[in-house]
C-alpha positions in Angstrom: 68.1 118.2 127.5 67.6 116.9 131.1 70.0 115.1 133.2 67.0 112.2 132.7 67.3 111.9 128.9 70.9 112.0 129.2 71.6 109.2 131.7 68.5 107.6 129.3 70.7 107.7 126.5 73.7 107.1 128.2 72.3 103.6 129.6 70.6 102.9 125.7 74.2 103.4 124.9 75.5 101.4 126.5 73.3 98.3 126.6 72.6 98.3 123.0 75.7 99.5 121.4 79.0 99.4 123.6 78.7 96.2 125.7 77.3 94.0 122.9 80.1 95.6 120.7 83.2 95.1 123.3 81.7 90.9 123.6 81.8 90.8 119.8 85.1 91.9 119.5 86.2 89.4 121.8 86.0 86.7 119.6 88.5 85.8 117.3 87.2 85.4 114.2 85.5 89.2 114.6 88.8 90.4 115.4 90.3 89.2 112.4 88.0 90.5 110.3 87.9 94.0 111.8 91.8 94.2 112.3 92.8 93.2 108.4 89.7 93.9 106.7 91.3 91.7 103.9 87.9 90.7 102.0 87.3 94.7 101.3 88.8 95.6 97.9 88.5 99.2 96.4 90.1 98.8 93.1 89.9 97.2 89.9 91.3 93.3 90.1 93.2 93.8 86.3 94.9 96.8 88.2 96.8 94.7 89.7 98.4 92.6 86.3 98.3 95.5 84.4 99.7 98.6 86.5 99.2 101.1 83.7 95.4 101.2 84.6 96.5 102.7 87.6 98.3 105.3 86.2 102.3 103.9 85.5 104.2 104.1 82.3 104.5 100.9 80.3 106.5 98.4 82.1 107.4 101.2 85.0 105.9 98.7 87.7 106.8 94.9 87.4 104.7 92.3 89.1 105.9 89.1 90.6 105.5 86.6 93.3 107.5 86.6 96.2 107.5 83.0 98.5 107.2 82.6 102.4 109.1 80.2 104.1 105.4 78.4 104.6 105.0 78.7 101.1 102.7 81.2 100.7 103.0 83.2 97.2 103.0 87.3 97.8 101.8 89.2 94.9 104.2 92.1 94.3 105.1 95.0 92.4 108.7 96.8 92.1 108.3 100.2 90.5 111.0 102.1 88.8 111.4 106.0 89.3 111.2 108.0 86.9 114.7 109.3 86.2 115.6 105.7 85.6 112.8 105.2 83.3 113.5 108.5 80.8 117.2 106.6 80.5 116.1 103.3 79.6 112.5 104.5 78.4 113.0 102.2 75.0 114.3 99.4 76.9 111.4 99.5 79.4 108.9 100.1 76.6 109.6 97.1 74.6 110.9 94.8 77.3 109.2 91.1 76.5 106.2 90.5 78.5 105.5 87.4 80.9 109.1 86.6 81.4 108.3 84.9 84.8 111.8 85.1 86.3 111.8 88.5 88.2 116.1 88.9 87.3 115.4 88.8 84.1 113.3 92.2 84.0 114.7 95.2 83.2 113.6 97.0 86.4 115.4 94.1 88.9 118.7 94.6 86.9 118.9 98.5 87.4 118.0 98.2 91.2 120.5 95.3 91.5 123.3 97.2 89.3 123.1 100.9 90.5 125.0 100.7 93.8 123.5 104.2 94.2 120.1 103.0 94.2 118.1 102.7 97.4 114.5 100.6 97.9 111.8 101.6 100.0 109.7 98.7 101.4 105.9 99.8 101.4 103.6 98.2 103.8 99.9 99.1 103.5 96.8 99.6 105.9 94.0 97.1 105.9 91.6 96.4 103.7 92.2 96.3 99.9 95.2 96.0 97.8 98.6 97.7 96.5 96.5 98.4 93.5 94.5 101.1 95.6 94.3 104.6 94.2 95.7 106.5 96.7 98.5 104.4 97.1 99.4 103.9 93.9 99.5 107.7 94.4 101.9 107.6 97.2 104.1 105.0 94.9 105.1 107.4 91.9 105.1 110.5 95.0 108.2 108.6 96.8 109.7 107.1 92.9 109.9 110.7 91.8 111.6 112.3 95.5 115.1 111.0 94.2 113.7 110.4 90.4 117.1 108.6 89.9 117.2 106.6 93.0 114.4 105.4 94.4 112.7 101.9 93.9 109.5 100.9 95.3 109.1 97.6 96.7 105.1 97.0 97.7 103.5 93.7 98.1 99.8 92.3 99.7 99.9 90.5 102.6 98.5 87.3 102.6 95.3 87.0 101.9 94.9 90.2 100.6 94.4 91.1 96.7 96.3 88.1 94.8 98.5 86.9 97.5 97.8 83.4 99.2 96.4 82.5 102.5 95.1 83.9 105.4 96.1 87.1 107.6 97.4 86.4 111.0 100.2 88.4 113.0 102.8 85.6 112.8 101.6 85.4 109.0 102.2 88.9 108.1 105.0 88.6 109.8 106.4 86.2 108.1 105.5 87.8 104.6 107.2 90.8 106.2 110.7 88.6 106.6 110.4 87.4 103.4 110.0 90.7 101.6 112.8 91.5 102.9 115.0 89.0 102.7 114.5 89.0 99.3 115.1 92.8 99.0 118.6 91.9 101.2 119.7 89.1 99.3 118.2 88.6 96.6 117.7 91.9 95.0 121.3 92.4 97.0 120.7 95.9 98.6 122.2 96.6 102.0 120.4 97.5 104.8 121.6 101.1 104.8 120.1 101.5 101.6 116.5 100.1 102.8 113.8 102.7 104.3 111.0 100.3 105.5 107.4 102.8 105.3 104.1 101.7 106.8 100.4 102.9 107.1 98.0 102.3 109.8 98.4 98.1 110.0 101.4 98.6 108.1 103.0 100.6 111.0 102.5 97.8 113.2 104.3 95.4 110.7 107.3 97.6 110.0 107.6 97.8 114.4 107.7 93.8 113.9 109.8 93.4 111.5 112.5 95.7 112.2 112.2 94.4 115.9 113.0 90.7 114.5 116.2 91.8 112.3 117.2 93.7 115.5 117.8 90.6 117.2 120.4 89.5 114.5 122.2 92.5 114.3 120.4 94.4 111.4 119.5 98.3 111.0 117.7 100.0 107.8 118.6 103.4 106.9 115.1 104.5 108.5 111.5 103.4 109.7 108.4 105.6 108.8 105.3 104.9 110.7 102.2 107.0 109.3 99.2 106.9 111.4 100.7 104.1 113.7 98.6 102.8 117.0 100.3 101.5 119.9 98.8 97.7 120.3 95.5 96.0 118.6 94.1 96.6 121.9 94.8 100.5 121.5 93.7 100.1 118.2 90.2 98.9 118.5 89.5 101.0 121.8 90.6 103.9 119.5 89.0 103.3 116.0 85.4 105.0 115.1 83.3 103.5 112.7 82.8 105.7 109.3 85.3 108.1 111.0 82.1 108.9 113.6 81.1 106.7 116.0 84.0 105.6 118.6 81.9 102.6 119.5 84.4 100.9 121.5 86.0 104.7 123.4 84.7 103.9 127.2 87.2 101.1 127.3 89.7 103.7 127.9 87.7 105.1 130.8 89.5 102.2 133.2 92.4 101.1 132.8 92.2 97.8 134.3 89.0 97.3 131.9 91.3 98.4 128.9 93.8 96.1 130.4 90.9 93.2 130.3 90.0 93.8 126.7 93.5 93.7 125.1 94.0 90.8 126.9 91.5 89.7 124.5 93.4 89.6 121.1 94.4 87.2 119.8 97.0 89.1 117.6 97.9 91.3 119.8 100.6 93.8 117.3 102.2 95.5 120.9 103.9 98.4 118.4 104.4 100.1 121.9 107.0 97.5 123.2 109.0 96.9 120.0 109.8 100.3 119.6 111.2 100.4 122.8 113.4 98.0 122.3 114.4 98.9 119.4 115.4 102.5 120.7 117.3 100.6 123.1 119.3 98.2 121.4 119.8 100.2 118.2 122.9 102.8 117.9 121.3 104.1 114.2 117.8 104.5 114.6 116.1 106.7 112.5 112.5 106.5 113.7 110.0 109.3 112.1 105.9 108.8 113.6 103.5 110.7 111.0 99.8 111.7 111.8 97.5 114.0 111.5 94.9 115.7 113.8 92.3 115.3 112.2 92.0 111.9 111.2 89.2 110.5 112.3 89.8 106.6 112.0 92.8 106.5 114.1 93.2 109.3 116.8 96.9 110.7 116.9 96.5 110.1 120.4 97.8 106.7 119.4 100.7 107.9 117.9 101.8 110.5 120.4 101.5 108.1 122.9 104.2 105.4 121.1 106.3 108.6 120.4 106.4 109.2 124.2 107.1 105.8 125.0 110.0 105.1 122.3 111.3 108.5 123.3 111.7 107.5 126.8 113.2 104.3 125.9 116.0 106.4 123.7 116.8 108.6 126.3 116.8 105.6 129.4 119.5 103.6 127.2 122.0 107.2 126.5 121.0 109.0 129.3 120.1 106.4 131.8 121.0 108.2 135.0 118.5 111.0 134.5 116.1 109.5 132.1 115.1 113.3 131.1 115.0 113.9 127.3 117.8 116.7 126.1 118.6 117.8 122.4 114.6 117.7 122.2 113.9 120.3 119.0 110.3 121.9 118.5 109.5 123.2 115.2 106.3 125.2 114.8 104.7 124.7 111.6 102.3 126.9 111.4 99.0 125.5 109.3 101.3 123.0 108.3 101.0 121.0 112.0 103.7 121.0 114.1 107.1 118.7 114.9 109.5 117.2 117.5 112.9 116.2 116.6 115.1 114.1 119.4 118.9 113.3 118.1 121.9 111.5 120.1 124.5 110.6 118.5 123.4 108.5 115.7 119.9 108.2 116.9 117.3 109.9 115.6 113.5 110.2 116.5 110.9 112.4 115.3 107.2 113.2 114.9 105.2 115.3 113.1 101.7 116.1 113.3 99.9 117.7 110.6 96.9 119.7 111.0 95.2 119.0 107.9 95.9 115.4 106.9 92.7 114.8 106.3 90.4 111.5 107.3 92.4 108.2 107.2 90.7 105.5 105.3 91.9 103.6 104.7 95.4 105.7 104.3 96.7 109.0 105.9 96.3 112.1 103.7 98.7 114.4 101.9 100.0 115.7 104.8 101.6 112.4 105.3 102.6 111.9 102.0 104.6 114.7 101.6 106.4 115.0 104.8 107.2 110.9 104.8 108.3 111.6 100.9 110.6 114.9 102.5 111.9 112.4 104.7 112.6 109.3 102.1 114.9 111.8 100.1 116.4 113.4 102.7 117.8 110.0 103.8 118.6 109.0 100.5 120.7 111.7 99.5 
C-alpha cells in the first residue's frame, strides 16, 4: 500500500468517521444513550417476576421494590445461597407467593437473623437488566463461594428493566444510596459485612458510592471493580464499537484535545478522582481492580491506569515523604494473567489482569468471575 492510499484513508477516516463521531457524542442526549444503553434488553421480561426461568430454585431469588428518596421504585432481587436454601428448602418451597412486604419473606428473615451472614451489593454494566444470562450466572457463582453465607443483593438502575425513571449520574447515584441504605438499615447488616461489586458502569457507581459514605464515616468490608474505566471521558475515547472499531481512539492522541472532549460530558463518572480520595481518607480499604487483556470493549488500559493513580494516592497519605510504593507484591500467573498486591496496615489494593477473560459485552468473562468470587469468600471468611 502507498504512503498515498494511506494518508487517503487516513483523511476518509477522519472526515467521515471520527470527527462527525467525536461532534455527535458531544451532545447530551447521544451521551446518555451511549453511556447507559438502558433501552437494550437481552433477556426475557417474565425473567425478571419469575427468576426460576433464569435458572434459580423456587423461591431462591425474591423480587421487590426498593424506593429513592425522589421516589423512584427499583426493581430488585435478593438471592439466597445455597447452603441456606438445602436448610430451609421446604420453607422456601412452599413460602406464600405475592406477599408484597419484603420482611415478610423467608429469604429477608435469614439475612436479617444470621449475624454470620454477609451481602454483596451487585451493580451491573449498561444495557439490559439483572435478569441477563450471564449475570444471573455470576449471582448463583458468588451465592455458592460461602454456600452458607452469602446473599446477593442486585437491583436495575433507573430506567433500566422494571425500575422507574430515567438514568442520569446523580440518579444512579441516588438508587446507589438507597440500595444501600436499605441493605444498612433496613435489612440491618453492618458495613463490615457488605462487599459492594461492580461491572463496567457499575464500577463507576460503586467509586460513587463508596466515595459518598466516605464522607460520613462509612467503610464496606471491600470494593470490587471488574473492567472499571477511569472517567466517561476515558470511557468513550476508549470503547470500540462491536469490540472492533475504536471510533473515537485519536482523542487520546492530544491531551489537551482529550481534555476538550471530557469536558464535554455531561455525566462525567471521574472514577479516577474518587478513588483517590478514598485511598486517602480510608484506614480499611480493601480495593481489588479486575480486567482482562483481551477485552475488547473496554481496554485494561483503563483500569491499570485508575490502579496507578489510587495506588499513588495510598502510598502519598502512609508514606507521604517519599511517595514511592513499598510492600508492592507481584504474583505471576502464568496463563492465568498476572497480579499486584499493595498492603499497609489495614489497607489493601490489588489488581489482577487475566489473560483470557474473554470480550466484555456487556460483562467481563470468567476470568473475572472467578477471581472477584476468590476474593468475595476470602473476605467473608
Amino acid at each position: 500500500m502507498s504512503l498515498y492510499t494511506i494518508v487517503g484513508v487516513s483523511l476518509s477516516f477522519v472526515s467521515t468517521i471520527w470527527i462527525p463521531a467525536t461532534l455527535l457524542c458531544c451532545i447530551p442526549w447521544v451521551q446518555k444513550q451511549m453511556l447507559y444503553l438502558h433501552w437494550v434488553t437481552f433477556s426475557p421480561g417474565k425473567w425478571l417476576t419469575e427468576p426460576e426461568r433464569a435458572g434459580f430454585l423456587k423461591n431462591q431469588v425474591t423480587p421487590f421494590r426498593i424506593t429513592t428518596n425522589d421516589n423512584e421504585q427499583l426493581f430488585t432481587w435478593l438471592v439466597a445461597p445455597l447452603g441456606v436454601y438445602a436448610k430451609h428448602s421446604e420453607d422456601f418451597i412452599t413460602e406464600r407467593a405475592g406477599v408484597d412486604d419484603i420482611e415478610e419473606k423467608l429469604a429477608f428473615r435469614l439475612l436479617r437473623a444470621d449475624p454470620e451472614a454477609r451481602l454483596l451489593i451487585y451493580f451491573h454494566g449498561n444495557s439490559a437488566t439483572i435478569a441477563q444470562q450471564r449475570r444471573t450466572e455470576e449471582y448463583r457463582s458468588y451465592a455458592s463461594g460461602a454456600s452458607g453465607k452469602i446473599f446477593v443483593l442486585a437491583f436495575d438502575y433507573r430506567g433500566f428493566g422494571r425500575s422507574s425513571g430515567t438514568p442520569s449520574e446523580t440518579g444512579l447515584l441516588s438508587d446507589a444510596e438507597a440500595v444501600v441504605d436499605w441493605a444498612l438499615n433496613r435489612a440491618r447488616i453492618s458495613p463490615d459485612r457488605i462487599v459492594l461489586l461492580g461491572h463496567s458502569l457499575g464500577t463507576a457507581v460503586v467509586s460513587g458510592i463508596a466515595h459518598h459514605y466516605m464522607k460520613i464515616g462509612i467503610e464496606f468490608a471491600g470494593l470490587i471493580l471488574c473492567a472499571a474505566f477511569t472517567n466517561a471521558g476515558g470511557a468513550f475515547a476508549s470503547y470500540s464499537i462491536g469490540g472492533v472499531v475504536p471510533v473515537l481512539a485519536p482523542i487520546k492522541l492530544s491531551s489537551t484535545f482529550q481534555g476538550w472532549f471530557s469536558s464535554r460530558m455531561r455525566d462525567t463518572w471521574h472514577s479516577d478522582t474518587r478513588l483517590a480520595e478514598l485511598a486517602q481518607n480510608c484506614a480499611r480499604l480493601q480495593l481489588v481492580f479486575v480486567h482482562a487483556e483481551n477485552d475488547t470493549t473496554m481496554p485494561w488500559v483503563e483500569t491499570e491506569a485508575l490502579f496507578k493513580s489510587t495506588l499513588q494516592a495510598a502510598v502519598n497519605a502512609t508514606s507521604p515523604h517519599d511517595g514511592i510504593p513499598k510492600n508492592l507484591h507481584v504474583v505471576d500467573l502464568g496463563e492465568a494473567g498476572r497480579q499486584e498486591v499493595w498492603r499497609c496496615g489495614s489497607r489493601s489494593i490489588q489488581k489482577t489482569i487475566a489473560k483470557h477473560g474473554g470480550k466484555c459485552f456487556p460483562e467481563p468473562g470468567s476470568a473475572h468471575r472467578q477471581t472477584c468470587r476468590n476474593f468475595t469468600v476470602a473476605r467473608q471468611q
